[in-house]
Structure formats: structure tokens, C-alpha cells
N, C-alpha and C positions, 0 to 999 in steps of 0.2 A: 881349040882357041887359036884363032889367027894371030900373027906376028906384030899386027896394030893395036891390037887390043891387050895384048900382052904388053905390049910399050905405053900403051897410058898406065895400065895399072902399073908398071913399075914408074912411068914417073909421079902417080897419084901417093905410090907409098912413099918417094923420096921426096916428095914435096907436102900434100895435107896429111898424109900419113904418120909421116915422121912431127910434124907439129902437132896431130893430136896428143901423141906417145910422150911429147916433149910436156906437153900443156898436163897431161894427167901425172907423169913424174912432179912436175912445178908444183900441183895443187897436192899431193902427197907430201913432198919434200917441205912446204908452206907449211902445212897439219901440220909435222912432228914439228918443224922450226916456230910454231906458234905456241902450242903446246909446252915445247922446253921453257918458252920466254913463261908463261903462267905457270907452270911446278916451280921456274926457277922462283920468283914474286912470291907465289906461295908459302914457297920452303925460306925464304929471307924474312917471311911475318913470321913463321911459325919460331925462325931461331931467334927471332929478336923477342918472342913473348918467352921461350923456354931459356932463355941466356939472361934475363929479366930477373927483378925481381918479384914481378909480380904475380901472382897466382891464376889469374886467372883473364884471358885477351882483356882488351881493350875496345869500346864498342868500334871506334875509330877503325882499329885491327879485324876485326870481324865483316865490316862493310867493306873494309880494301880488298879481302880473302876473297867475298863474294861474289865484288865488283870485278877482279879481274876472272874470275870462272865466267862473269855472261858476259864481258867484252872480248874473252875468246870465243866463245859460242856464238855471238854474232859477228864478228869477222869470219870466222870457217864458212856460215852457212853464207855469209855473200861472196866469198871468193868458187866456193863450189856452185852455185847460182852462175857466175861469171862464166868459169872454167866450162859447167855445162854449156852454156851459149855457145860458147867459140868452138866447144866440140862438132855438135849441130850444125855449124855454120859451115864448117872444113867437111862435113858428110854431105852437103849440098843440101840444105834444108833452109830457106830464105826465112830467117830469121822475122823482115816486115811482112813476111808473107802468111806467118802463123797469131799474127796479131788479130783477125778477126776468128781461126776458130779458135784461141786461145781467149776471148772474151765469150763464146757460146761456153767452152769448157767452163771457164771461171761462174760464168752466171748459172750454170749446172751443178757445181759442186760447193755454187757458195754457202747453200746450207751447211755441209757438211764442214766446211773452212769455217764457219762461224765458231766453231769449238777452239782451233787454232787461234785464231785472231782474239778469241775473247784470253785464252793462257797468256798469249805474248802480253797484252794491254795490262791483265793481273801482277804480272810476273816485273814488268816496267816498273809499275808502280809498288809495288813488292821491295826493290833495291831502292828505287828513288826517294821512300818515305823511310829508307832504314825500319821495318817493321821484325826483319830478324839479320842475321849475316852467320857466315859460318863457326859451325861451333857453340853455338846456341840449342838451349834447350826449348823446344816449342810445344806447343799441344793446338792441333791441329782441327778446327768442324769441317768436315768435306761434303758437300753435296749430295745426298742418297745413300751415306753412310752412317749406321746405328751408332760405330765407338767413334771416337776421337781418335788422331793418326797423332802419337804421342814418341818424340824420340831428340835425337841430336840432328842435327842439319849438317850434314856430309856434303851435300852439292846443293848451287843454286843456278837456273838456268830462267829462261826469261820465258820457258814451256813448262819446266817441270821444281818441284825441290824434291830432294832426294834426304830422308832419316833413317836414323840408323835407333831402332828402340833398345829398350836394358835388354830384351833376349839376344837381341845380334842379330836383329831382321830386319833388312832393309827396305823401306817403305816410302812407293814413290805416288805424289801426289802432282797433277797439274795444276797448276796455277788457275785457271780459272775456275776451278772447282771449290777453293777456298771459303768458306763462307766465314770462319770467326781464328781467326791467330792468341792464343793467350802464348805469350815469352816470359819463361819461367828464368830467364838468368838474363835479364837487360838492363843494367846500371847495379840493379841491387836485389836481393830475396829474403824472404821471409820464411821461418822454421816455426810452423806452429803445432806445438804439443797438449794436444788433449788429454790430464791425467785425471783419469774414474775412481773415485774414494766413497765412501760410503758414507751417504746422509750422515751418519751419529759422527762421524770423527768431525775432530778437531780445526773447522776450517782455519782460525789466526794460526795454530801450530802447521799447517799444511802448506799454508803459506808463506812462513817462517822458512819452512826445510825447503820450498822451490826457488825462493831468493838467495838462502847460502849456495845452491846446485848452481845458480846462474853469478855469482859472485864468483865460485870457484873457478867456474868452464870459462868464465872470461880471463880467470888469471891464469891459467894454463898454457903453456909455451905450445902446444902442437893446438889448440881449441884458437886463441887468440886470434893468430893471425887471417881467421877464415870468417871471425865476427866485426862486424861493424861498432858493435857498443855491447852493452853488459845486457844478457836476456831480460826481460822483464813480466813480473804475470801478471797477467790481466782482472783475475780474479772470478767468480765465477760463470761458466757459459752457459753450463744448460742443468737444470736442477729436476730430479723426476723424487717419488716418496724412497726410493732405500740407495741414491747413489744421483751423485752431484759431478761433475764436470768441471776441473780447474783449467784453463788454458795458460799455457807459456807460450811467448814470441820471443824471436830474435833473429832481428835483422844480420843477413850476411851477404860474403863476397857470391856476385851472379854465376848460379849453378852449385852452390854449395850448400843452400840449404839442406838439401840428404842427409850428407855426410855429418853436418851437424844437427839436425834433425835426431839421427839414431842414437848418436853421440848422448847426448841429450837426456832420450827416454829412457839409457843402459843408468846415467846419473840418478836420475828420479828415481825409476826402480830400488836401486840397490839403497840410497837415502830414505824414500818410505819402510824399506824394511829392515832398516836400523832402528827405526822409531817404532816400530809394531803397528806400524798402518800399513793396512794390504790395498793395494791396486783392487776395483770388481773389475768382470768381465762383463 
């Protein structure tokens, strides 16, 4: 290597060199310093809901969780969009110069971007209509998929949402894949119990014992605070020749139906079999 060519490349490293090294440290150091500012946002909802008295977010609190996770994610991705340019640029690679085979490229892989493009446009409109926010429980139809993607919403991105189901598997879906959203905890839910008694028993007395059970569980100091109003039964749902179907409802705080849900059926049970009426299977 001759003595001139050696002296560019050292002054190429102390001049585009050292600004690439500069510009990739910047867009690193950006990341994590963007990243703190949403854990920090994050962890400030999460303490103000758990320092709260409230049991359960706020839809309010749930859209601002969500919103600042894709107002990072689309900042990072245009700052590293940037940072790449100017890398390119300092490597000698004329930037106006890649504008015609960068539109052969584009119109070559635009099929395949059509996927892309249709996630982000889902996912937009995903936060924008408030249809879930984090911490919600959702029940997900996907695109070519037989089950339903059924879980808690851990992340939301403007590509992807990210559940977490009861086994502790986390389950990631694109956004434009979405085909039907049902949100199982958004303002309010509903616990409904189906108990099987057998044709010959006593419907008025059946109904008698599931309106003391829904009297009691609403006066209950740990049941109360998770129900919206006192259970209520509906009366009968489905009638076949040797066993009849009573439904109970009750409305409660978003995401708790379960819990009071089980609560619930453990009541009925042990009440039918004070009175000698057996639950069929």
C-alpha cells in the first residue's frame, strides 16, 4: 500500500469514518434514551393504576400504555431510516443516485410490502379507534387460522400486537391479519353461569336458592367490589326431556368476570346441595 493511499484512508477514517461510528453510537444511544422515556410513561400509569384505588386500568390508561409503545416504535424506525441514509452517504453512495433503482426495487418487492403496508394501515387504525390498549383481554380471528389467538395484550406496535394467553405463551399476531377483535374487559363484562338441574326439580325453589347466592355474593366484602350490581337470573335457557338449563348474569369490573365467574358456580354448587337438588352433567 503506497504512502498516498494510506493518507486518504487515514484521513477518510478521521473524517466520514469517525462520523459514521459517531452517527451509529447517536442512534444506539437515541434507542436506549427513547426506550427509558416509554418504560419511564409506562411505569408512571402502571403506578398510578396500582397506588389507585381502582381495581382494574382505566380505558383512558390503557390507550396512553399502548400509545406510547407505537409512538416509540415509530420514532426508532425513522431515526434508523435517517441514520441509515447518512451512513450510505459518508460510504460514497449518492443517495439521488439510488432513487431510480430504488423505485425498480420498490416496484419489484411491492407485492411482497403489500403485507407490510396493509399491518401498519391495521395497526393505525387499531390505536386510533381505541379497539384494545394494553392490558386488555382480547379474543383474537386471524386470517388462515382454525382457533382464535385468545390472551392478555403485552405489546402493541403498528406491525404487530403481542398476547400473552392463561398457559404463559406468548402469541404474536400482525395486524393486518386481524379479521374479528371481541375485547373481553372494555368498560364492563359479563359472568354468565349455566346451572343443569334436572327436568322434575323445583324450578320456583331453583330460583329462589340462585337469587339468595346472587344476594349474598353481592354483600360480600372481597365479591362486591369486583360486581357492578347484584347478579341476576334470567330464568330458563335451554330445556331438553330429563334437565333444564338455568342461566345467572352479572355484570362486573373489565377482566373479572373469571374470577367471579368461578366464585359464583363454587356458590350454586354448594347451595343446590344444601337443598338435595343435584347439579346433571
Amino acid at each position: 500500500m503506497s504512502l498516498a493511499t494510506t493518507s486518504e484512508t487515514t484521513n477518510w477514517l478521521r473524517s466520514n469514518g469517525l462520523e459514521i461510528v459517531l452517527l451509529i453510537l447517536g442512534a444506539i444511544l437515541f434507542s436506549r434514551f427513547a426506550t427509558f422515556i416509554r418504560d419511564r410513561i409506562t411505569r408512571k400509569i402502571d403506578e398510578g393504576f396500582q397506588g389507585g384505588d381502582a381495581l382494574v386500568r382505566s380505558e383512558a390508561a390503557k390507550h396512553r400504555h399502548a400509545l406510547a409503545q407505537v409512538v416509540t416504535w415509530v420514532v426508532l424506525t425513522i431515526a434508523y431510516v435517517l441514520v441509515g441514509m447518512e451512513v450510505l452517504r459518508r460510504l460514497g453512495f449518492a443517495i439521488t443516485g439510488l432513487v431510480a433503482p430504488a423505485a425498480v426495487l420498490g416496484a419489484a418487492l411491492g407485492f411482497g410490502a403489500q403485507r407490510i403496508v396493509q399491518d401498519i394501515l391495521a395497526g393505525f387504525f387499531l390505536i386510533t379507534e381505541r379497539q384494545y390498549g394494553f392490558g386488555d383481554v382480547v379474543r383474537i380471528a386471524v386470517t388462515g387460522a382454525a382457533e382464535m389467538a385468545e390472551g392478555t395484550v403485552e405489546d402493541v406496535t403498528l406491525r404487530i400486537t403481542t398476547l400473552r394467553n392463561s398457559d404463559g405463551e406468548v402469541i404474536t399476531v400482525p395486524n393486518g391479519q386481524i379479521v374479528k377483535v371481541t375485547n373481553l374487559s372494555k368498560d364492563w363484562a359479563r359472568a354468565a353461569i349455566d346451572v343443569p338441574v334436572s327436568a322434575s326439580a323445583d324450578i320456583t325453589r331453583v330460583n329462589e336458592i340462585l337469587h339468595e347466592v346472587g344476594t349474598r355474593a353481592y354483600e360480600d366484602a372481597r365479591l362486591k367490589p369486583l360486581l357492578l350490581d347484584e347478579p341476576t337470573v334470567m330464568g330458563v335457557e335451554d330445556l331438553t326431556v330429563d334437565q333444564m338449563n338455568i342461566r345467572m348474569v352479572a355484570r362486573t369490573l373489565p377482566g373479572k368476570q373469571f374470577e367471579v365467574g368461578r366464585e359464583l358456580r363454587v356458590r350454586v354448587a354448594a347451595a343446590l346441595r344444601r337443598e338435595g337438588i343435584s347439579e346433571t352433567t
